[in-house]
C-alpha positions as CSV (number, residue, x, y, z in Angstrom):
1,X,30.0,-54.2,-46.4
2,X,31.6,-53.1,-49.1
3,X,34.0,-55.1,-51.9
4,X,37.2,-53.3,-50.9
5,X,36.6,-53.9,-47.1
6,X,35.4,-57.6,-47.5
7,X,38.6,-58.1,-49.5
8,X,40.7,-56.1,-47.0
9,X,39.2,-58.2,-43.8
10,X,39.8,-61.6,-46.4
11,X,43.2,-60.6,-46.8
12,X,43.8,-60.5,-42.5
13,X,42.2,-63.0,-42.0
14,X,44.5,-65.3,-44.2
15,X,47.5,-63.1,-42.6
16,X,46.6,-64.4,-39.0
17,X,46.6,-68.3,-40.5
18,X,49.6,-67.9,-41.9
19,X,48.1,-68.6,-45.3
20,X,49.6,-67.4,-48.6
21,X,47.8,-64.5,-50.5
22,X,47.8,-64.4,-53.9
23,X,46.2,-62.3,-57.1
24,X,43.6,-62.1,-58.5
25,X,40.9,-61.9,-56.0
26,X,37.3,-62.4,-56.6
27,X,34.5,-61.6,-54.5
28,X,30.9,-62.2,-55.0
29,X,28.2,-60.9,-53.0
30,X,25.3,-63.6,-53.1
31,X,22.1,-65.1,-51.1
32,X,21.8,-69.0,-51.7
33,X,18.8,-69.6,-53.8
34,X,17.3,-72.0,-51.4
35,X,17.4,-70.4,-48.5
36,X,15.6,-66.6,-47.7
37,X,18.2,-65.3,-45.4
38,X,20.9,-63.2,-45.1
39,X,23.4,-61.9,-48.2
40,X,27.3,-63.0,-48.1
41,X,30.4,-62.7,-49.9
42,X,32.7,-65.5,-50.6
43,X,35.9,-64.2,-51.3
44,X,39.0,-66.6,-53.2
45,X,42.3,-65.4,-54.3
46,X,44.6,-66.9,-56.6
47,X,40.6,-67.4,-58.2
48,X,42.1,-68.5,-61.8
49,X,43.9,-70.9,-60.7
50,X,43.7,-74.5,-59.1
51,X,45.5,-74.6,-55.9
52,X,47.2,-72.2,-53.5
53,X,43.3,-70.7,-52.4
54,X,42.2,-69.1,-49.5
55,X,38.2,-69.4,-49.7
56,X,36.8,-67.3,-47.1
57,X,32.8,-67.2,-46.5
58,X,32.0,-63.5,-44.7
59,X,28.4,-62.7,-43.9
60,X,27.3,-59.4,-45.3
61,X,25.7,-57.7,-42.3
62,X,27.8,-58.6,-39.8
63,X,31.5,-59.1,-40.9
64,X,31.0,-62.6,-39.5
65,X,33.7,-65.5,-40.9
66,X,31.2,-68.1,-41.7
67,X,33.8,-70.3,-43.3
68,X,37.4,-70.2,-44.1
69,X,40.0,-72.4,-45.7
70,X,42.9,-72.8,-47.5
71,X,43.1,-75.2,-50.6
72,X,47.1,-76.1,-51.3
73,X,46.5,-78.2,-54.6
């Protein structure tokens, strides 16, 4: 997957929850150290800031949600 299109499916998925979107964004592509498997993004907006996050875990192959939330404070 691409940044822009990891972003892009980030951003709908926080639509469909209902979950406020804000800038900046930041995605990271990454493989946990401790585990040989597969490469995923996490994606955050509002990423300098505490609170007001959507934290999205997408795996890299796949377009899979792994994880998704949304921290208010």
């Amino acid at each position: 997957m691409t940044h822009d299109k990891v972003i892009e499916l980030a951003r709908e998925v926080a639509e469909v929850e209902g979950w406020l979107w804000l800038e900046p964004i930041r995605a990271i592509r990454f493989r946990r150290w401790w585990i040989i498997g597969p490469l995923r993004w996490e994606v955050v907006s509002n990423a300098d800031r505490r609170g007001m996050n959507v934290h999205i875990l997408i795996d890299d192959s796949s377009g899979r949600i792994i994880e998704k939330g949304f921290l208010s404070r």
